[in-house]
FIMARMAR-334089 format. One record per residue (C-alpha): x, z, y. Coordinates in steps of 0.001 Angstrom, whole numbers, plus 500000, padded with zeros to 6 digits. Example, Ala and Ser with C-alpha at 12.3 -4.5 7.8 and 13.67 -1.06 7.14 Angstrom:
BEGIN
512300507800495500/513670507140498940/
! end
This chain:
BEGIN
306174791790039222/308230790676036216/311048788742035234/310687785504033302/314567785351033053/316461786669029391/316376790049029616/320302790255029861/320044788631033137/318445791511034521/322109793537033837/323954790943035403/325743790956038946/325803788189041322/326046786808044284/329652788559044716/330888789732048077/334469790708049429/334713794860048931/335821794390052774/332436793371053585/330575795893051474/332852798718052907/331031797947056126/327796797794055074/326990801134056483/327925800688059871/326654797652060398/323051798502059254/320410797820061376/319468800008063829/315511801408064317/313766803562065313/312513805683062460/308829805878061916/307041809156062257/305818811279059168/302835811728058429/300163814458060021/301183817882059138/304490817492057808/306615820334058878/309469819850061503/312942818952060045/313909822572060411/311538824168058670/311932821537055948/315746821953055691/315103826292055697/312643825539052226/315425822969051111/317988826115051273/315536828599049654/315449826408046962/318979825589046816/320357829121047623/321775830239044459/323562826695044045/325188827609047344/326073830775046636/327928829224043656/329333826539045600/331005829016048268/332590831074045420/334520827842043998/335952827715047095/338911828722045775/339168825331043493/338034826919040216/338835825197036910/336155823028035108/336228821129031771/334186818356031081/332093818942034584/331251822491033585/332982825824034753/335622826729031945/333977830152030207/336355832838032307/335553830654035486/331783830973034472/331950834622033128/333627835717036377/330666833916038280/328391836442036369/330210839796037862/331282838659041074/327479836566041851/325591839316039796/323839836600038265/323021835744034553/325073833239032861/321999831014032415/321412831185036382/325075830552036864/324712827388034637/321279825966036450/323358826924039959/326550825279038700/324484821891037927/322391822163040961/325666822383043142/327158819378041827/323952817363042047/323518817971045489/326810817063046938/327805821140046856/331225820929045132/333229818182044345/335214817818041204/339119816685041205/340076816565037991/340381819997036542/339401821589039379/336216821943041581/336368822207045612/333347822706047988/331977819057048728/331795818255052687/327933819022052644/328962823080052086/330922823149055024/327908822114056921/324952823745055235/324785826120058072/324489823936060780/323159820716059772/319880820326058781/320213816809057944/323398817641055681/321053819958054127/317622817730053573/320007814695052030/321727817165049569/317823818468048551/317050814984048372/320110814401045941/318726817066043952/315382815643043749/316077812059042791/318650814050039792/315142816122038805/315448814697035161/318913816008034823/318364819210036118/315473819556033640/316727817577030565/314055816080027862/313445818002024568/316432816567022281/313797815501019400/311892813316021821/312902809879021902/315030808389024309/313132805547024832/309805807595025711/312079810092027987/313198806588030256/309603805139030049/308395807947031560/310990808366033915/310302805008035375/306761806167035736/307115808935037600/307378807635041052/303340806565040230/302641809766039618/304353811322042817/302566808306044837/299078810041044126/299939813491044641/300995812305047917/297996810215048435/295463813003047333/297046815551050211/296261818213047542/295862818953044487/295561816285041391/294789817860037965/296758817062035158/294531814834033267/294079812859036417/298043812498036412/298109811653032824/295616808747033021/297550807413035678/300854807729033934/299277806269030232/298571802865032749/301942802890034085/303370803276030428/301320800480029132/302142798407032250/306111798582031296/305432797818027520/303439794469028928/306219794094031462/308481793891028384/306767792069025801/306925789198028345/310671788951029141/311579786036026182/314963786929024405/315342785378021449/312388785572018589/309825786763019782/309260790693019380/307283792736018199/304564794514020405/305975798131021150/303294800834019593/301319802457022045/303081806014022716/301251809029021155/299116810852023433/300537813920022336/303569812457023594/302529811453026560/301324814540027451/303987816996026466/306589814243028424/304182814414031334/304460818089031197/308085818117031256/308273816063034287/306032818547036114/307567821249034973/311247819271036103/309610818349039593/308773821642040032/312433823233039179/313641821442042208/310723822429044183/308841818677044876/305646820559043347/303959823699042673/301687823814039136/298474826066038444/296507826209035365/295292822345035010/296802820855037935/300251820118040450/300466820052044202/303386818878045933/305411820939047973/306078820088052031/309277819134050541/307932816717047883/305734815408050170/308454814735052497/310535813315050091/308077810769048623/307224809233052306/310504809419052760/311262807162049196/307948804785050202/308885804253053705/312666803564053440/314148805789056408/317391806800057109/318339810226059019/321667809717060633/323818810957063197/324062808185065852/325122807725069163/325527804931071825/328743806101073600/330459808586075112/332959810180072503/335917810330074254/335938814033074375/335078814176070618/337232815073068131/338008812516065801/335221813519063141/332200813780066075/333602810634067456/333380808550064159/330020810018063344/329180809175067051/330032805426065832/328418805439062642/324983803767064336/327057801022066298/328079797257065528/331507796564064923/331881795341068753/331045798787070553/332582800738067794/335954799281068485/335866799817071821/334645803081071631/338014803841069582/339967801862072431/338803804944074646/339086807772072047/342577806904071280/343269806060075318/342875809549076007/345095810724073503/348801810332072264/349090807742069071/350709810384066462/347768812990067100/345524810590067345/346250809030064060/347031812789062227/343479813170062917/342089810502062104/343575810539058576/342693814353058441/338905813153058720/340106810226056115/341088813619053500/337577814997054066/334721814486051513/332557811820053590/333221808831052397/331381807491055480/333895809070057957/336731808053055677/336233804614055757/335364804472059989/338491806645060257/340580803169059017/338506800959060904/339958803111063932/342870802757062829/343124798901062450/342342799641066694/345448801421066467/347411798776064506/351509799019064355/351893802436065927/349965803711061956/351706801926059880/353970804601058736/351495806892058400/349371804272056499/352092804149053969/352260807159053305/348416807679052800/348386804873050391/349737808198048094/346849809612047748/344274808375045540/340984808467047776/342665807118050442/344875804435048591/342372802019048328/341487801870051876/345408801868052838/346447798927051014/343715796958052585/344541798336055451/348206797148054819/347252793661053969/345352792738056582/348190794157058931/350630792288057125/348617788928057714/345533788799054951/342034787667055697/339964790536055948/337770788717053477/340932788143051281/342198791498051538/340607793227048605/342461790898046657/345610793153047231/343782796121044937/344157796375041404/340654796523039456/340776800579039037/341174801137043064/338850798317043621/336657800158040936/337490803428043008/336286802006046759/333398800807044988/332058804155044282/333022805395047505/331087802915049659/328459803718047354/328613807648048357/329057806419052366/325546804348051520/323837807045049592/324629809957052450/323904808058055361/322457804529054698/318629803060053365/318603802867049715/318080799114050182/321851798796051272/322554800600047938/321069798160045831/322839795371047660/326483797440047594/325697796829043756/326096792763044348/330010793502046104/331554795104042647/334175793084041220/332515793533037706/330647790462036501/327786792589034970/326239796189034840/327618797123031663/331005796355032751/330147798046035924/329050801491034427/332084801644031872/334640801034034421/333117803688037083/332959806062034238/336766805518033464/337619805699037234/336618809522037632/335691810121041346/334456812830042031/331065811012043440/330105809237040124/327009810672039208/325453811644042520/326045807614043048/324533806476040226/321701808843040352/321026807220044106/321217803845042618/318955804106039624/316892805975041783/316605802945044130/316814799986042145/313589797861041694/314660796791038392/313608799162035809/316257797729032845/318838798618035042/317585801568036669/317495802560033028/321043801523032676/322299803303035221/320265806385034943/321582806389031278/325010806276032230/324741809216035532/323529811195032369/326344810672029928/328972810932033071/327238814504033835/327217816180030125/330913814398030035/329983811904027353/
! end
């Protein structure tokens, strides 16, 4: 399907929304149940065990940074990375591939100068889920992890990107193995498909038909996209042909079907603490959430019940951080010391002054007028990580509609300038789910610059 629209349209926002009603996007998703995968696939747990094979020496890296090593530029400084080598016994190019692969998948967390374990580490052990969505991260990143020869063009490297998904389709619908010429029939159509798709989006004089790519090209980009699957273990190659992996196969019904894996539950919370409570939430309309906080914070004094609640807000989920203020609007005057003071800190500013101006009388709706465009900028990205962790990727192509920015371009720059510590795992996720391959393109362009620092 194709636009007839200038192609600049494509890179334009609209249909603006409040930030207050994007913020709760997430929780007020619909709730279904999740259809069943298909014949053979192997039980969550066995999936998430493969997911930590392949992720092991990213962990390993993860849990030594744990005591907030320094980067520069998104990489480890060189003593940070040299003392990775002695004390992980790995070599410095493993340390590099582990470093990348942590970041990628939600592992470690940069703030500023210095990189933390992300909120997915903590529960690596435990949580399968946590574990599948930060393999998933990975996968959906597979182009970064695996970066195009620097001689190709850049142009061929996105064409091909955009392709790929084709290509994964029929290794998923052959149950098996597809050779490689198969594959690169299938991915010369999709190619030529996205030159017609271009030629007939009118801008201006009329262009120039794009040359066909070389099939020498073609091939050698095809290769690399294998060969980049296969680094974060969606396939497995032999001479002449590529199988994918349970976890590839996984991941693709997981992309075609649109599910969501998360932690819900109808009531009962009260004995929760606050985290396991909020989680508990997550699944519920606004209605039964709020009176599910009524009982969590009945059963408990206000100051502890608040200190918790914006000890959760401190954490790394940007899910829990923003249901941890929509408890607290339950709590109401009793926080609004405490609110002050958390509008301090800069991930939890954002959602404090809004906090504080619908306290002090605001519309909700009018509320995100009290943030300047950098903390507006900021919640932005962080709905965006609550909607990539726990939501449908359909929710994260609509969060896209509630930035303040009047276009993409404007978009990108200003959530590159903003530096949380989310950026490219969220723009990964949206290019990733976006429909629209000029601004998948855009945005995938832009996760790559933010991760090499450019």
């Amino acid at each position: 399907m194709t636009s007839r629209n200038p192609r600049d349209s494509r890179l334009r926002l609209v249909r603006p929304r409040p930030l207050v009603t994007a913020r709760r996007v997430v929780s007020n998703r619909p709730i279904r149940p999740a259809p069943r995968p298909p014949a053979g696939t192997p039980a969550p747990a066995e999936l998430a065990r493969q997911a930590r094979t392949v992720l092991a020496d990213a962990v390993r890296i993860a849990r030594w940074a744990g005591d907030a090593r320094p980067v520069q530029g998104g990489a480890l400084t060189a003593p940070a990375a040299e003392h990775a080598v002695r004390t992980l016994a790995l070599t410095p190019e493993a340390v590099r591939a582990g470093w990348d692969r942590a970041r990628l998948a939600g592992l470690v967390e940069l703030h500023g100068d210095i990189a933390r374990p992300g909120w997915r580490l903590r529960a690596w052990d435990g949580d399968d889920s946590a574990v599948l969505r930060g393999w998933v991260a990975l996968f959906d990143a597979w182009s970064i992890v695996h970066p195009a020869a620097a001689d190709v063009p850049a142009t061929a490297v996105a064409e091909v990107v955009e392709a790929v998904p084709q290509v994964l389709s029929l290794l998923q619908l052959s149950a098996g193995p597809v050779t490689v010429p198969a594959l690169l029939d299938l991915l010369q159509q999709r190619v030529a498909e996205l030159h017609e798709e271009r030629c007939e989006v009118p801008c201006g004089p009329r262009p120039q038909p794009e040359p066909p790519m070389a099939a020498g090209t073609l091939a050698a980009l095809l290769d690399w996209a294998l060969r980049g699957l296969a680094a974060v273990g969606a396939l497995t190659l032999a001479p002449g042909q590529a199988t994918l992996t349970p976890l590839g196969n996984w991941a693709v019904w997981v992309k075609l079907e649109q599910i969501c894996v998360a932690a819900q539950s109808p009531a009962g919370n009260i004995e929760q603490r606050a985290d396991d409570m909020l989680r508990g939430c997550a699944g519920l309309t606004p209605g039964p959430a709020r009176a599910e906080y009524r009982a969590w914070l009945a059963a408990r004094t206000v100051g502890s019940a608040v200190t918790e609640l914006l000890g959760v807000a401190r954490g790394e989920d940007a899910l829990l951080r923003g249901l941890a203020f929509e408890a607290l609007r339950v709590v109401g005057a009793p926080a609004e010391a405490a609110v002050r003071g958390a509008a301090g800190e800069t991930s939890l500013r954002p959602y404090a002054v809004l906090w504080l101006a619908e306290y002090e009388g605001a519309d909700p709706e009018d509320a995100h007028d009290a943030l300047t465009r950098e903390e507006a900028t900021w919640l932005w990205v962080d709905t965006a990580a609550a909607v990539a962790d726990h939501g449908e990727s359909t929710l994260l192509v609509r969060h896209l509609e509630s930035a303040v920015q009047g276009t993409v371009p404007a978009l990108l720059e200003e959530v590159r300038a903003v530096g949380h510590p989310r950026t490219v795992q969220v723009l990964v996720a949206l290019a990733a789910a976006h429909p629209d391959p000029a601004l998948a393109k855009a945005v995938r362009r832009a996760a790559f610059q933010v991760h090499t620092g450019g």
